[in-house]
C-alpha positions as CSV (number, residue, x, y, z in Angstrom):
1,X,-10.0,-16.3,17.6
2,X,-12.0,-19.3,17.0
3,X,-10.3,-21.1,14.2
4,X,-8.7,-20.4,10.6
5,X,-12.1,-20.9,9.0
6,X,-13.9,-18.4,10.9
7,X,-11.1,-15.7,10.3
8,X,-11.7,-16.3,6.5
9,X,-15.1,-15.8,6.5
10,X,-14.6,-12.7,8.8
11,X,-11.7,-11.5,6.3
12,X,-14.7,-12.1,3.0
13,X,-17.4,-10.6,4.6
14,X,-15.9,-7.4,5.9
15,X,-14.0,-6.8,2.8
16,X,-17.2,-7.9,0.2
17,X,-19.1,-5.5,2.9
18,X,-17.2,-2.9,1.6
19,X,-16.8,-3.5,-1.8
20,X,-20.7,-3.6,-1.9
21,X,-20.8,0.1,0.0
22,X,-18.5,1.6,-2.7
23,X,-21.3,0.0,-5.6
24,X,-24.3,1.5,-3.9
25,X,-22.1,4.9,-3.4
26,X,-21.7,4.0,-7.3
27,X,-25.5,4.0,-8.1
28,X,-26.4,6.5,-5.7
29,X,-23.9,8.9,-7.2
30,X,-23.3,9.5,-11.2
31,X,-24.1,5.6,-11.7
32,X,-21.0,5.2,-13.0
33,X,-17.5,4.4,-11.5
34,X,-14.8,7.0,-10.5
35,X,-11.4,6.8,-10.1
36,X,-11.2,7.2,-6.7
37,X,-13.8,4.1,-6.3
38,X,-12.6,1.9,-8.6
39,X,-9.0,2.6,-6.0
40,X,-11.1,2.0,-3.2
41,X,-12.5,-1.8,-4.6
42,X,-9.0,-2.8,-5.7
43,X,-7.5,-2.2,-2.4
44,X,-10.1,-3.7,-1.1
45,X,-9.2,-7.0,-3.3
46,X,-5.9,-6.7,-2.9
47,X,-6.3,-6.3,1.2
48,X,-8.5,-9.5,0.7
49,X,-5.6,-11.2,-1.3
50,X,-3.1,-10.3,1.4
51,X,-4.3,-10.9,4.7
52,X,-5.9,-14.9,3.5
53,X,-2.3,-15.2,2.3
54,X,-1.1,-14.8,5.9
55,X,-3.5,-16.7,7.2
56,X,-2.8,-19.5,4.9
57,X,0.7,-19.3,6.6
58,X,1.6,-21.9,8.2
59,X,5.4,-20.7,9.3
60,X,3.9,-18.8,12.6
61,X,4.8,-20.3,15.6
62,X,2.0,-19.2,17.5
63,X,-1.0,-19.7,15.3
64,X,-3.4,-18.0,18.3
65,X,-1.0,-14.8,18.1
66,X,-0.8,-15.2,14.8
67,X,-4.6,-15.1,13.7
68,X,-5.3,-12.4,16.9
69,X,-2.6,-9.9,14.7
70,X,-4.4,-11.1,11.3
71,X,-7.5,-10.0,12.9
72,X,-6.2,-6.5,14.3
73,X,-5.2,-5.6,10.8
74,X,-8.5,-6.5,9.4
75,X,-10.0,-3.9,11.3
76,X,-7.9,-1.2,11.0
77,X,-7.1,-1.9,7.3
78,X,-11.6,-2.2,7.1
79,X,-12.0,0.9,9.5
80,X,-9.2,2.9,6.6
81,X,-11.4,1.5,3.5
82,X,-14.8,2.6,5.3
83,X,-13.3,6.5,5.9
84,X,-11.7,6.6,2.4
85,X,-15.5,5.5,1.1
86,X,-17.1,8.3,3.4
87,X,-14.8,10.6,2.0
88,X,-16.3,9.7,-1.8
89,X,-17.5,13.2,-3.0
């Protein structure tokens, strides 16, 4: 991990990435939002809201560590919001 400003950037892009899929699934399907998502975008946020909250931690004791786990969870928590938006019927 390179520093706590890259990992932010990382964190906004991956999760704006997605929230940008689910509005073209949005216009590409029904133009118009569905319950499932408008679930999908606020998780996203709140995903978004969470993880810069930890890295805006400054408790850890081991800031590489730290930002290395803060990075693992981006991904999987990504890689969960990409499969819930392929699964958009």
């Amino acid at each position: 991990m390179a520093n706590k400003r890259d990992l932010k950037k990382d964190i906004n892009y991956v999760l704006g990435d997605i929230i940008e899929a689910v509005y073209v699934w949005e216009l590409a399907n029904a133009e118009k939002p569905t319950k499932e998502s408008n679930a999908i975008i606020d998780e996203a946020i709140a995903t978004f809201d969470d993880l810069i909250a930890k890295v805006n931690d400054r408790s850890a004791e081991d800031k590489k560590a730290h930002f290395k786990s803060i990075n693992n969870e981006l991904e999987s928590r990504g890689r969960e919001l990409i499969e819930k938006i392929n699964k958009l019927g």
